[in-house]
PDB file of N, CA, C, O and CB in Angstrom:
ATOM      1  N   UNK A   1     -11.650   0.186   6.460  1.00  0.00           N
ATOM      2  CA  UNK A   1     -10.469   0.918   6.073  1.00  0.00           C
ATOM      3  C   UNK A   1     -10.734   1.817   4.855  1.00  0.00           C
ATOM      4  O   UNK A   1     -10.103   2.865   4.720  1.00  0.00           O
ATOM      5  CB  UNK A   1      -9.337  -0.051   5.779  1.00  0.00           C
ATOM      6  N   UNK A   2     -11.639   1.429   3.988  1.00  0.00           N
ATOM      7  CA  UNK A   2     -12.131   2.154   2.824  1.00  0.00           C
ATOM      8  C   UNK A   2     -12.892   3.497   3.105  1.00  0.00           C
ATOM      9  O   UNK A   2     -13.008   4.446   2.331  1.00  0.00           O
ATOM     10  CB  UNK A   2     -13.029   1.243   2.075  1.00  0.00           C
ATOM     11  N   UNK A   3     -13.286   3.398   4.121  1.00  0.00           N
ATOM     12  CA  UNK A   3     -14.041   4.611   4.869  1.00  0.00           C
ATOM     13  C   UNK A   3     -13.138   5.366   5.393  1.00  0.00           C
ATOM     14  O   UNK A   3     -13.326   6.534   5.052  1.00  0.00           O
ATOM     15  CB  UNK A   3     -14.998   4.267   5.980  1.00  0.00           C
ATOM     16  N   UNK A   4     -12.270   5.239   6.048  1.00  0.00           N
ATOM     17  CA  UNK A   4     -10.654   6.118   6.526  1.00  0.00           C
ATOM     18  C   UNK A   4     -10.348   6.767   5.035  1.00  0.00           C
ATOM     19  O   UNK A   4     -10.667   7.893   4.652  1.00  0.00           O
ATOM     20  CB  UNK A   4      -8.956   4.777   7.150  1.00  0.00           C
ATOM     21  N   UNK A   5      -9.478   5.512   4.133  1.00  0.00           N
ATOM     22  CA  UNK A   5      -9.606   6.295   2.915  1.00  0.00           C
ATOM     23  C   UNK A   5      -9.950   7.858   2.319  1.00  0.00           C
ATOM     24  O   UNK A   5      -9.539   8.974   2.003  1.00  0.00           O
ATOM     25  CB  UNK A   5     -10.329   5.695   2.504  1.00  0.00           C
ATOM     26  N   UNK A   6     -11.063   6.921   2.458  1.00  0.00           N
ATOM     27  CA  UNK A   6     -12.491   8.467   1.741  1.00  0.00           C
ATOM     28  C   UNK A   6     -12.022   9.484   2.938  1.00  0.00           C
ATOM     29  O   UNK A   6     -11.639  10.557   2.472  1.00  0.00           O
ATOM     30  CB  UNK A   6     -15.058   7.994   1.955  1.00  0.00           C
ATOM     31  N   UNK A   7     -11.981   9.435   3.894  1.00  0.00           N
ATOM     32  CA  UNK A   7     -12.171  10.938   4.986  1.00  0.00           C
ATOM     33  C   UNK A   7     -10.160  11.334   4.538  1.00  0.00           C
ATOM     34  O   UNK A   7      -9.717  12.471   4.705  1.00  0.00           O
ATOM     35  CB  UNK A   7     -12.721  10.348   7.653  1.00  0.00           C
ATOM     36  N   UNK A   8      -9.487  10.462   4.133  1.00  0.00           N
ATOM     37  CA  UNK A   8      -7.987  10.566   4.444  1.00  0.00           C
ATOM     38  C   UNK A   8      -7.440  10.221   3.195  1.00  0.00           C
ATOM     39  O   UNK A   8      -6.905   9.133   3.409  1.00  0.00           O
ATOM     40  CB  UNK A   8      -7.417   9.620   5.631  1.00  0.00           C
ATOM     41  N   UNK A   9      -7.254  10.532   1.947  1.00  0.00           N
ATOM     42  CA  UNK A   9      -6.749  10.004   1.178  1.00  0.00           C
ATOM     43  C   UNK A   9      -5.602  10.107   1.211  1.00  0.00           C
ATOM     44  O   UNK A   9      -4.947   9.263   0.600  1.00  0.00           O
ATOM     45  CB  UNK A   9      -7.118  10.173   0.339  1.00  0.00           C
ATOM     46  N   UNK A  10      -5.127  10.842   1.709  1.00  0.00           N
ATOM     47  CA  UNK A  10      -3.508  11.261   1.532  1.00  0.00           C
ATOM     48  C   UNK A  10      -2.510  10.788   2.708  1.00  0.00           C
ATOM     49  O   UNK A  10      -1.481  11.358   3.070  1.00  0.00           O
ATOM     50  CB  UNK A  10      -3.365  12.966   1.487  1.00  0.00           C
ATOM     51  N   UNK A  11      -3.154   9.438   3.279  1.00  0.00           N
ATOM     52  CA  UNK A  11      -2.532   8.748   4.382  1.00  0.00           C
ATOM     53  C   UNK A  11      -1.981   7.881   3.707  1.00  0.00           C
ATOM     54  O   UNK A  11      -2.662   7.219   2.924  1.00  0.00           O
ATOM     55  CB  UNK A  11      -3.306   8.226   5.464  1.00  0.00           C
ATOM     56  N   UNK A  12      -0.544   7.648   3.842  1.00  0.00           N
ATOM     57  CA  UNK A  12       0.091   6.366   3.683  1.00  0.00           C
ATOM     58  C   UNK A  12       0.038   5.300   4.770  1.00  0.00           C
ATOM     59  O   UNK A  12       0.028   4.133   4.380  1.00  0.00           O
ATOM     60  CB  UNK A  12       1.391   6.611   3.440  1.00  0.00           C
ATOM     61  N   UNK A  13       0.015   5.450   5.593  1.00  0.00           N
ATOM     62  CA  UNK A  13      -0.690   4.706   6.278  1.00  0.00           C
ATOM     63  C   UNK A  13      -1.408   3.337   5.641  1.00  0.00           C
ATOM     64  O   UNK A  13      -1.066   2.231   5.224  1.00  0.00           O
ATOM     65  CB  UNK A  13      -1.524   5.573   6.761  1.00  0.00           C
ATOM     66  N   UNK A  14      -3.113   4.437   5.912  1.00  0.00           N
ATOM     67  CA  UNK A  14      -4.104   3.916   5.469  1.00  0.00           C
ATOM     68  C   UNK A  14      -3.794   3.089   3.953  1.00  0.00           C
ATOM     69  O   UNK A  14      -4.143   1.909   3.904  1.00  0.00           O
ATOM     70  CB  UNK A  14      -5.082   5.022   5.464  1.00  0.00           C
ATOM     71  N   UNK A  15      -3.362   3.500   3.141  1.00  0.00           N
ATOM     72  CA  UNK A  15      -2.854   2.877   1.843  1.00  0.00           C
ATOM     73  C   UNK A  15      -2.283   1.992   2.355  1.00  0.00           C
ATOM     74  O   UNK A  15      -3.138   1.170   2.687  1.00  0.00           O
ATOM     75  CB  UNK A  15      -2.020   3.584   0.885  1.00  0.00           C
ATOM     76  N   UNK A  16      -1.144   1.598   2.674  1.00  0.00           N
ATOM     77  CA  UNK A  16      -0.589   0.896   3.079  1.00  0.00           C
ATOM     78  C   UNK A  16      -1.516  -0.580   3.808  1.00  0.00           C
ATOM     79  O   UNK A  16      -1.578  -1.680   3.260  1.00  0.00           O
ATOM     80  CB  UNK A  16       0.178   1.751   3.770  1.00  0.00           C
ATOM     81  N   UNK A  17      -1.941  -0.340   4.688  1.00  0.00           N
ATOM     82  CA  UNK A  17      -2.654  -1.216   5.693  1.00  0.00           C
ATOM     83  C   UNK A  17      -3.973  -1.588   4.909  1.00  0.00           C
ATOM     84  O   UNK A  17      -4.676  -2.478   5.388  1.00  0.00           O
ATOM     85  CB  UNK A  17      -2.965  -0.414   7.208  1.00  0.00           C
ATOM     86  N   UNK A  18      -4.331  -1.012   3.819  1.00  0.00           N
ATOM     87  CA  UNK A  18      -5.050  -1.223   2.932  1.00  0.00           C
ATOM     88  C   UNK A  18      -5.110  -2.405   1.818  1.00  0.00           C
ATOM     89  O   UNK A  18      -5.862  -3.293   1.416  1.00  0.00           O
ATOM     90  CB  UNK A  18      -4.952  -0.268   2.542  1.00  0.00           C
ATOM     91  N   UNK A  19      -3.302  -1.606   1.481  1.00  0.00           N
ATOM     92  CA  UNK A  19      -2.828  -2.903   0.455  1.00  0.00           C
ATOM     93  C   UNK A  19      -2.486  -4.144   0.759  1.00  0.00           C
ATOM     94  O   UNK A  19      -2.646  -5.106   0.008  1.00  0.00           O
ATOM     95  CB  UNK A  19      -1.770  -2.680  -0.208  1.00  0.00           C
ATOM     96  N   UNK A  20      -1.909  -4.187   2.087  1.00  0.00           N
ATOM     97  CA  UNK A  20      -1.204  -5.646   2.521  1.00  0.00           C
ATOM     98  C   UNK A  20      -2.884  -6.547   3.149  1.00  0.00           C
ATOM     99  O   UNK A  20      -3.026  -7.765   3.044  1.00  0.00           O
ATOM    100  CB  UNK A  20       0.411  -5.305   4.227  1.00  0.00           C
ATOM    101  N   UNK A  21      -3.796  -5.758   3.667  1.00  0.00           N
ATOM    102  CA  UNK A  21      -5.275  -5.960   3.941  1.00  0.00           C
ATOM    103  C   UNK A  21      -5.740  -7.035   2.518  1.00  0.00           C
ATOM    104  O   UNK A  21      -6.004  -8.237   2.484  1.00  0.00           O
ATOM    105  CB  UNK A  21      -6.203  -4.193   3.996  1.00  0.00           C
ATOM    106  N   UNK A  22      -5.700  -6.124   1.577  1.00  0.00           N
ATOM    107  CA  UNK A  22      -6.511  -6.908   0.330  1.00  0.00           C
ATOM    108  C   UNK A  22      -6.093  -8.073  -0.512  1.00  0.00           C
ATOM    109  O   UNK A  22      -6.542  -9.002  -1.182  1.00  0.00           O
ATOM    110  CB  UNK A  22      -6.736  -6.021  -0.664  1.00  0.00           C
ATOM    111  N   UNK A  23      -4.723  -7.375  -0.011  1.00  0.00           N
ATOM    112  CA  UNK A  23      -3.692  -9.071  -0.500  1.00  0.00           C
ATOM    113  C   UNK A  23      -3.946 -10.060   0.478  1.00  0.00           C
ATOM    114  O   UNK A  23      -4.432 -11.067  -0.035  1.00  0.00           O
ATOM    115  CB  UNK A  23      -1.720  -8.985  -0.463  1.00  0.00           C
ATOM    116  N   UNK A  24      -3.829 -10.119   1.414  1.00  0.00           N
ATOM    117  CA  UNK A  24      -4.197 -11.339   2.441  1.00  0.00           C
ATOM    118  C   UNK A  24      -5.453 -12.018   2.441  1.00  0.00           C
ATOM    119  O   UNK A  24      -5.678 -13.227   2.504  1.00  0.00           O
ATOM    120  CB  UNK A  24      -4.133 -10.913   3.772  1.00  0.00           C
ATOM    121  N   UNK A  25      -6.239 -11.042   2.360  1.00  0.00           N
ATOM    122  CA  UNK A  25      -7.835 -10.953   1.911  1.00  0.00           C
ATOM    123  C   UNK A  25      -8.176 -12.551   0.942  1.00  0.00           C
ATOM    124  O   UNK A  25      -8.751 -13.617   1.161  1.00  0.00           O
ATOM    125  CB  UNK A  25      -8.088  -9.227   0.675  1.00  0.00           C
ATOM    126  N   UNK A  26      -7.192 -11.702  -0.546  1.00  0.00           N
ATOM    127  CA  UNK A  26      -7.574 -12.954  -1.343  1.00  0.00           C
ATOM    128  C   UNK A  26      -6.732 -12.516  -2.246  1.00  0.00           C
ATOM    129  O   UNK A  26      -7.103 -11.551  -2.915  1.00  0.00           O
ATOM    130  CB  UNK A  26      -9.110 -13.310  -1.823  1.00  0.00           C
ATOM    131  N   UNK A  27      -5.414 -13.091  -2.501  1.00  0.00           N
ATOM    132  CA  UNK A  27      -4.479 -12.568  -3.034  1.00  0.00           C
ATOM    133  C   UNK A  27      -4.508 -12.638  -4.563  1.00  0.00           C
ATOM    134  O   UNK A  27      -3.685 -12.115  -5.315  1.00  0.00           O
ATOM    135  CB  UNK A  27      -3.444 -13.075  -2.481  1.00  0.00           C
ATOM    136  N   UNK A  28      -5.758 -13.483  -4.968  1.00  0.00           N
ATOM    137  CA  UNK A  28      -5.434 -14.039  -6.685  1.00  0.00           C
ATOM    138  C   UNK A  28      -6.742 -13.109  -7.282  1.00  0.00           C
ATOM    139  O   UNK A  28      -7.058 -13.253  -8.463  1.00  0.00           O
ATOM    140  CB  UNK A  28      -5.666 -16.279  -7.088  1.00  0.00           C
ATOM    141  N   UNK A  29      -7.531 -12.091  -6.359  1.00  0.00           N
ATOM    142  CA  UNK A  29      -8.612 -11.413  -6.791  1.00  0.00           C
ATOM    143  C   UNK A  29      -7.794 -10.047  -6.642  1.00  0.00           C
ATOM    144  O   UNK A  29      -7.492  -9.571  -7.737  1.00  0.00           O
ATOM    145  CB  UNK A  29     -10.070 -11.653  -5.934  1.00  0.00           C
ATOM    146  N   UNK A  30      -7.388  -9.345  -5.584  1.00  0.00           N
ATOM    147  CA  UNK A  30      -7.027  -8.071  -4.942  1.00  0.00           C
ATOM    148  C   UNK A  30      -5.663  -7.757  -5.250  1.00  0.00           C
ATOM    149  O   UNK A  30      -5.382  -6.655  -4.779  1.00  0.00           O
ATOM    150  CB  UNK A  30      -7.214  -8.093  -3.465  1.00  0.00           C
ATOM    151  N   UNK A  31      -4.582  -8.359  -5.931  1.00  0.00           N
ATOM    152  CA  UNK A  31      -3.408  -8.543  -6.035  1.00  0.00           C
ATOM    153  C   UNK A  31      -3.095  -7.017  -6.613  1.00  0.00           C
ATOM    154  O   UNK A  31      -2.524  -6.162  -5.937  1.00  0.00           O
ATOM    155  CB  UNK A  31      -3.064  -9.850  -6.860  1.00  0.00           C
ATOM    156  N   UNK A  32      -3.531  -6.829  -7.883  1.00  0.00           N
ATOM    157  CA  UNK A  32      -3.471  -5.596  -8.655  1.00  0.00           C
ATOM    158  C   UNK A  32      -3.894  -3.936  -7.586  1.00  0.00           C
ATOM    159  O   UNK A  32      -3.364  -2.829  -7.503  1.00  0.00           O
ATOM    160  CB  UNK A  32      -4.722  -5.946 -10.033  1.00  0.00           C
ATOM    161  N   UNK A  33      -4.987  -4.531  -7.006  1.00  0.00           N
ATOM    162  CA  UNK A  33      -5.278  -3.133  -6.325  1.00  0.00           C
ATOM    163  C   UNK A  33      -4.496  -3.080  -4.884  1.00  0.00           C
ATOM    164  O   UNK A  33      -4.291  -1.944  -4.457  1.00  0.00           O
ATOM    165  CB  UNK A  33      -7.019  -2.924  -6.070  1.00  0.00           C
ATOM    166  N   UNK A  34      -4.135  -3.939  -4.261  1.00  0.00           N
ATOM    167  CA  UNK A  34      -3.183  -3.852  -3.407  1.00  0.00           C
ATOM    168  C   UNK A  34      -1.907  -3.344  -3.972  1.00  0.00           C
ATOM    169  O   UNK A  34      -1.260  -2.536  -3.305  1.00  0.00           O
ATOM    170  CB  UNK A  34      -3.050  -5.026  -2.835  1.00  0.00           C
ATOM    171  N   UNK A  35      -1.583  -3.642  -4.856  1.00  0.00           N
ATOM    172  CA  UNK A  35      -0.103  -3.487  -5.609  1.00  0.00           C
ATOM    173  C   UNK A  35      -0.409  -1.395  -5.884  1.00  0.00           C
ATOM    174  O   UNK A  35       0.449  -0.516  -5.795  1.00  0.00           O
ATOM    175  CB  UNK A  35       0.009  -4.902  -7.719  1.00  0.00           C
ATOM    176  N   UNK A  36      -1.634  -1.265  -6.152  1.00  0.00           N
ATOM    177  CA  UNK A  36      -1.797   0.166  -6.411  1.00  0.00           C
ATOM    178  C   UNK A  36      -1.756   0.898  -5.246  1.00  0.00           C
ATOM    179  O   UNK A  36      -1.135   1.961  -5.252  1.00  0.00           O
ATOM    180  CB  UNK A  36      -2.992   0.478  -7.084  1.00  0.00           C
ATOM    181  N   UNK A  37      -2.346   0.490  -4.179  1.00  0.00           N
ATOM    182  CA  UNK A  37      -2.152   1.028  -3.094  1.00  0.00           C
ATOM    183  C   UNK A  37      -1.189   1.328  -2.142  1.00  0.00           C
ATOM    184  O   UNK A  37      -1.067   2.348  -1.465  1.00  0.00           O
ATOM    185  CB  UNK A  37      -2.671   0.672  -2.725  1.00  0.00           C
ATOM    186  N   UNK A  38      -0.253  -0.087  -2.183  1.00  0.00           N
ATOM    187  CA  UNK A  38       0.984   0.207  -1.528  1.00  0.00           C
ATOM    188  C   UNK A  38       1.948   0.985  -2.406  1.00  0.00           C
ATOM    189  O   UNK A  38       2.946   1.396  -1.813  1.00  0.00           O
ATOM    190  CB  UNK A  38       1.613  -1.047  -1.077  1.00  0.00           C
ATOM    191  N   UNK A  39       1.846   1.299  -3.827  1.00  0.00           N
ATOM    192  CA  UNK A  39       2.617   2.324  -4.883  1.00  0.00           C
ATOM    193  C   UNK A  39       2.128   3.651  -4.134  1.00  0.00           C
ATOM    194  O   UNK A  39       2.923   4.278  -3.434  1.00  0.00           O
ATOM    195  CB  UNK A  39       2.054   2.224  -6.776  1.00  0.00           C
ATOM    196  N   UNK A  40       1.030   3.992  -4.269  1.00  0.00           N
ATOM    197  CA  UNK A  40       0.809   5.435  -3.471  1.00  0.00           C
ATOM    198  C   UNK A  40       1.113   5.123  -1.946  1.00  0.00           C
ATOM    199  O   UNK A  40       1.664   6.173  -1.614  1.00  0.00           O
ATOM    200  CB  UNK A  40      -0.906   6.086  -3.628  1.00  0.00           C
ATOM    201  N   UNK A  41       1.097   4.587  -1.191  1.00  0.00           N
ATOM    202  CA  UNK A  41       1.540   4.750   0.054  1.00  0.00           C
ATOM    203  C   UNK A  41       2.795   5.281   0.188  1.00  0.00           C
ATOM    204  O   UNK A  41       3.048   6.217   0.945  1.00  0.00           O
ATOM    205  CB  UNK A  41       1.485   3.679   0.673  1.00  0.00           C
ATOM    206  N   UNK A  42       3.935   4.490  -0.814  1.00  0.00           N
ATOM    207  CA  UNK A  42       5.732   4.691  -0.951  1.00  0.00           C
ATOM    208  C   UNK A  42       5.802   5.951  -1.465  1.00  0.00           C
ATOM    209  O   UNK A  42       6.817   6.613  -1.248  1.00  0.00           O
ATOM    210  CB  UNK A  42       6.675   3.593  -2.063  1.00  0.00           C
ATOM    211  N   UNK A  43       4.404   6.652  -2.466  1.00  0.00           N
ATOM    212  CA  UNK A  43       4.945   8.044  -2.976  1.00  0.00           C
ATOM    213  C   UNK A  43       4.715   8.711  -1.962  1.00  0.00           C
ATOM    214  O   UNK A  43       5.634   9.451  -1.610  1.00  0.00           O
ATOM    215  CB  UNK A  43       4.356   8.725  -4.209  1.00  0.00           C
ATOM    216  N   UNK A  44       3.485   8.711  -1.153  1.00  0.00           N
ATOM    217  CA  UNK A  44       3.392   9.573   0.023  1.00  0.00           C
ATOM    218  C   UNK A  44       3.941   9.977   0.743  1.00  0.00           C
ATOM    219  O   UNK A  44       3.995  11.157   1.091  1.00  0.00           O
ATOM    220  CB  UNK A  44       2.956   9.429   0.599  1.00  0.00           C
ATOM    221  N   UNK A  45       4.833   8.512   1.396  1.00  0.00           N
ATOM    222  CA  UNK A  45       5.961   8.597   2.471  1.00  0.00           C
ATOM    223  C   UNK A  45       6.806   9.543   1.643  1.00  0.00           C
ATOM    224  O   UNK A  45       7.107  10.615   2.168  1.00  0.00           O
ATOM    225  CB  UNK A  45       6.778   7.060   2.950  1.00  0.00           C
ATOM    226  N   UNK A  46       7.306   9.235   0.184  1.00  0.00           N
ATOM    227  CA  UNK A  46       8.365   9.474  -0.427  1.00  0.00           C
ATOM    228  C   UNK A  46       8.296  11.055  -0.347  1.00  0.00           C
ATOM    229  O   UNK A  46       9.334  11.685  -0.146  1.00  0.00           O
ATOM    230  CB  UNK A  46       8.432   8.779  -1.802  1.00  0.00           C
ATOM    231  N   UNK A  47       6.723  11.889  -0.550  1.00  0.00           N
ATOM    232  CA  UNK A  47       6.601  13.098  -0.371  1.00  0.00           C
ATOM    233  C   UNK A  47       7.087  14.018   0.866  1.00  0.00           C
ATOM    234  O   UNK A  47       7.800  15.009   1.021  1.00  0.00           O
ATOM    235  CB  UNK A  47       5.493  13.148  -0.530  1.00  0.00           C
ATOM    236  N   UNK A  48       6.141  12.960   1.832  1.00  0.00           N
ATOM    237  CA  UNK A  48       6.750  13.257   3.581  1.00  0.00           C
ATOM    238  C   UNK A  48       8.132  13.211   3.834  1.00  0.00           C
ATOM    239  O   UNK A  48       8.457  13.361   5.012  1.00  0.00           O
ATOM    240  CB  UNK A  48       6.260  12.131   4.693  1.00  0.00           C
ATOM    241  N   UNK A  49       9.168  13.011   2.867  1.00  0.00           N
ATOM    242  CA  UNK A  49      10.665  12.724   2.963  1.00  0.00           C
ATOM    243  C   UNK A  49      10.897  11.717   4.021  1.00  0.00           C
ATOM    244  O   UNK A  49      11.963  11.582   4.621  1.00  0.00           O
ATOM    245  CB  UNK A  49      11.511  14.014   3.286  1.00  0.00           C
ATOM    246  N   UNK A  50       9.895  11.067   4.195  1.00  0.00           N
ATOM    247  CA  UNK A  50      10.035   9.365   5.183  1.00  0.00           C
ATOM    248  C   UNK A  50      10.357   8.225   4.288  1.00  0.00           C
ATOM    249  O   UNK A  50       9.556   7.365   3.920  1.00  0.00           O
ATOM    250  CB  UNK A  50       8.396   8.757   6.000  1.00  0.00           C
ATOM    251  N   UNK A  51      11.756   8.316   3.942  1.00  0.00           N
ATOM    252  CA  UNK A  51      12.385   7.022   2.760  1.00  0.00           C
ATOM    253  C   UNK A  51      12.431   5.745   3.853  1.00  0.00           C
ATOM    254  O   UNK A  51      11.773   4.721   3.665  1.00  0.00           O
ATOM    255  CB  UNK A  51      14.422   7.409   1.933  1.00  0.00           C
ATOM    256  N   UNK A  52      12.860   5.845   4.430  1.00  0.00           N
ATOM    257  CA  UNK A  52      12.639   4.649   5.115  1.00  0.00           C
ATOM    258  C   UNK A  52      11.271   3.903   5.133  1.00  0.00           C
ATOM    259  O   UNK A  52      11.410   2.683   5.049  1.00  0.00           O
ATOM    260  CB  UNK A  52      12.967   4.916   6.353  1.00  0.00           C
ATOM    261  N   UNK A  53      10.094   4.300   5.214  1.00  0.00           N
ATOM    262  CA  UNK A  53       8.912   3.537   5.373  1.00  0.00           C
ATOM    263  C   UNK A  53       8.644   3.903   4.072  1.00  0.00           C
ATOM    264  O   UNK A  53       7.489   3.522   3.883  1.00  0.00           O
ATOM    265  CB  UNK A  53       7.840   3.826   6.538  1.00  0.00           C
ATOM    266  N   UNK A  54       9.227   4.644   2.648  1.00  0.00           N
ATOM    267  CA  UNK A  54       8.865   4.692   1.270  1.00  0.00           C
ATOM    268  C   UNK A  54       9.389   3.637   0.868  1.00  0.00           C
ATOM    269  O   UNK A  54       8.933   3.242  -0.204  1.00  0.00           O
ATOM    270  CB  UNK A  54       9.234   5.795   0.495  1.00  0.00           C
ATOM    271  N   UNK A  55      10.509   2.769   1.509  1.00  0.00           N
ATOM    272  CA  UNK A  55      11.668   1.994   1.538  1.00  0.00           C
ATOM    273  C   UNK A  55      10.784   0.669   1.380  1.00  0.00           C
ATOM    274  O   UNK A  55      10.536  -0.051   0.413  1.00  0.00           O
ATOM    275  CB  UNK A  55      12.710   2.179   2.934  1.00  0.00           C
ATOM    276  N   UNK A  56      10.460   0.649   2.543  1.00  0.00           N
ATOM    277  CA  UNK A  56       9.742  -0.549   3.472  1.00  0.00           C
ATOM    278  C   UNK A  56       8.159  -0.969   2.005  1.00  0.00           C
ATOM    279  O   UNK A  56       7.794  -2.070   1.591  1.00  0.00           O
ATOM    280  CB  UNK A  56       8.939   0.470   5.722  1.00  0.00           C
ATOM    281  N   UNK A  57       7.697   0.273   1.680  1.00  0.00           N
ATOM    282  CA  UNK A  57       6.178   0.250   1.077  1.00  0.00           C
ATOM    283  C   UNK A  57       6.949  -0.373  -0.609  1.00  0.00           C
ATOM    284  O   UNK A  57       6.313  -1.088  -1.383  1.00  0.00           O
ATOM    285  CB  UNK A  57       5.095   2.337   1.083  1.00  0.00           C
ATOM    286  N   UNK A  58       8.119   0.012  -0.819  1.00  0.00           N
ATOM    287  CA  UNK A  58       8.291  -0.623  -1.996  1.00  0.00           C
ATOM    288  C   UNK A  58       8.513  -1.910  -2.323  1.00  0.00           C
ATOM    289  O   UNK A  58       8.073  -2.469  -3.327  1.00  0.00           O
ATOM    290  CB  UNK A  58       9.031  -0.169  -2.441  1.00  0.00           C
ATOM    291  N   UNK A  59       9.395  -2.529  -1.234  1.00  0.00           N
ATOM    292  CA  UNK A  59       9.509  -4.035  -1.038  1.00  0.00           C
ATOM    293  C   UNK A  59       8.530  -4.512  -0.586  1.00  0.00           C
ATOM    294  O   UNK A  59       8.567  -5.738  -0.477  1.00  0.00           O
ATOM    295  CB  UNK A  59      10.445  -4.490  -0.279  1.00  0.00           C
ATOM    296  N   UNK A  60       7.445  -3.913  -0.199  1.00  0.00           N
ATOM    297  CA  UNK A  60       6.279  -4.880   0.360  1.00  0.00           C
ATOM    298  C   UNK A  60       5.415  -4.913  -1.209  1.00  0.00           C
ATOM    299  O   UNK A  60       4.783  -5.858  -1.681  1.00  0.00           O
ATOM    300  CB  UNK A  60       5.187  -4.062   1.989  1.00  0.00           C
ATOM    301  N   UNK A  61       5.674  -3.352  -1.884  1.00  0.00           N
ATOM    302  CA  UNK A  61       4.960  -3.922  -3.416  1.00  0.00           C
ATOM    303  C   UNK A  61       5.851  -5.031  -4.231  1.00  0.00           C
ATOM    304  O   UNK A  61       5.394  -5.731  -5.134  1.00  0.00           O
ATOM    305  CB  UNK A  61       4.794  -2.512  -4.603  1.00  0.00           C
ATOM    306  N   UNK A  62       6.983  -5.064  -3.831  1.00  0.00           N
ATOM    307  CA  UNK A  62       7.410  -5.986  -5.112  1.00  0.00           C
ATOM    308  C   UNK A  62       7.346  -7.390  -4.246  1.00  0.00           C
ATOM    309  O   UNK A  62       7.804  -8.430  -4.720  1.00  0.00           O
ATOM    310  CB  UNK A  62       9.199  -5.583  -5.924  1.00  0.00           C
ATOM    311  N   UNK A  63       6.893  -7.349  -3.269  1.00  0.00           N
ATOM    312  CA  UNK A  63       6.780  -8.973  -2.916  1.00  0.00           C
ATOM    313  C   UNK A  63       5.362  -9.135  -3.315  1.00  0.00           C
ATOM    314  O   UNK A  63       5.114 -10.166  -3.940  1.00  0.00           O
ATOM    315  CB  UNK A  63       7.072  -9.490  -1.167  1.00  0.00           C
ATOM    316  N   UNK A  64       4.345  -8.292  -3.071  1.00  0.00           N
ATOM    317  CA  UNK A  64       3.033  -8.830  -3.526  1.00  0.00           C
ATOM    318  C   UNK A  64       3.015  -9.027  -4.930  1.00  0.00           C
ATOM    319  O   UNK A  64       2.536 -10.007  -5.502  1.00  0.00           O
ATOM    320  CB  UNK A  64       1.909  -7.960  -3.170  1.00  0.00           C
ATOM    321  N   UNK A  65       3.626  -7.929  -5.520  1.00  0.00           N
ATOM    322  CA  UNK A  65       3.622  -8.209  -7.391  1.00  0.00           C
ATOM    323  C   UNK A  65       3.807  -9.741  -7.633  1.00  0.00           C
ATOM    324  O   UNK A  65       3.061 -10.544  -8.193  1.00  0.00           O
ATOM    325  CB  UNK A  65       5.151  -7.336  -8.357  1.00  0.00           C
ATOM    326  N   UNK A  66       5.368  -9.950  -6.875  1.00  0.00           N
ATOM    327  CA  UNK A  66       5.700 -11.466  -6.757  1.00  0.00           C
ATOM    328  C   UNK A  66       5.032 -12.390  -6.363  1.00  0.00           C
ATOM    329  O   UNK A  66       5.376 -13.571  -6.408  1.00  0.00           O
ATOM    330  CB  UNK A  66       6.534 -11.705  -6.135  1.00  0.00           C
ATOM    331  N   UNK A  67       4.053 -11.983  -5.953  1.00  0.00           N
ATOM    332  CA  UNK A  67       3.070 -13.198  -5.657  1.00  0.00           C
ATOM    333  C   UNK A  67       3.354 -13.526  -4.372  1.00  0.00           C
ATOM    334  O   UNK A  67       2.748 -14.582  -4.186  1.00  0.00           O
ATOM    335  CB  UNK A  67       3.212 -14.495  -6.571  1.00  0.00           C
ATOM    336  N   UNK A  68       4.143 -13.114  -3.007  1.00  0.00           N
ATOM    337  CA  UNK A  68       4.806 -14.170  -2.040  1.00  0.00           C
ATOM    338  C   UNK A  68       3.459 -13.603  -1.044  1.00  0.00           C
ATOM    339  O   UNK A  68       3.288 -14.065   0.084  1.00  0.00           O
ATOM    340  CB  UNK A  68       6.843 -13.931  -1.419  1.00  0.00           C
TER     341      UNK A  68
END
């Protein structure tokens, strides 16, 4: 997915599927950079005027912040 990234940075998407990726991964190592990733995913959408999935990317950051 880090390789998508690099060719795509400006996918929320990829951010996205990135962040919830690294949290699952290992949530007490990756927590912080998942939390960064799904933040740019929600601005992206938020750019694309797609609030709904900017919606969706923010509650998925504040549950990982939360630890759940």
């Amino acid at each position: 997915m880090r390789q998508q990234l690099e060719h795509h940075p400006n996918d929320p998407d990829i951010h996205q599927d990135l962040g919830i990726s690294l949290y699952y991964l290992n949530r007490c190592i990756h927590r912080k950079e998942a939390v960064t990733h799904l933040q740019q995913a929600e601005r992206l959408f938020e750019s694309r005027e797609d609030s709904d999935r900017a919606a969706i990317a923010r509650v998925m950051t504040a549950l990982v912040s939360w630890n759940y």
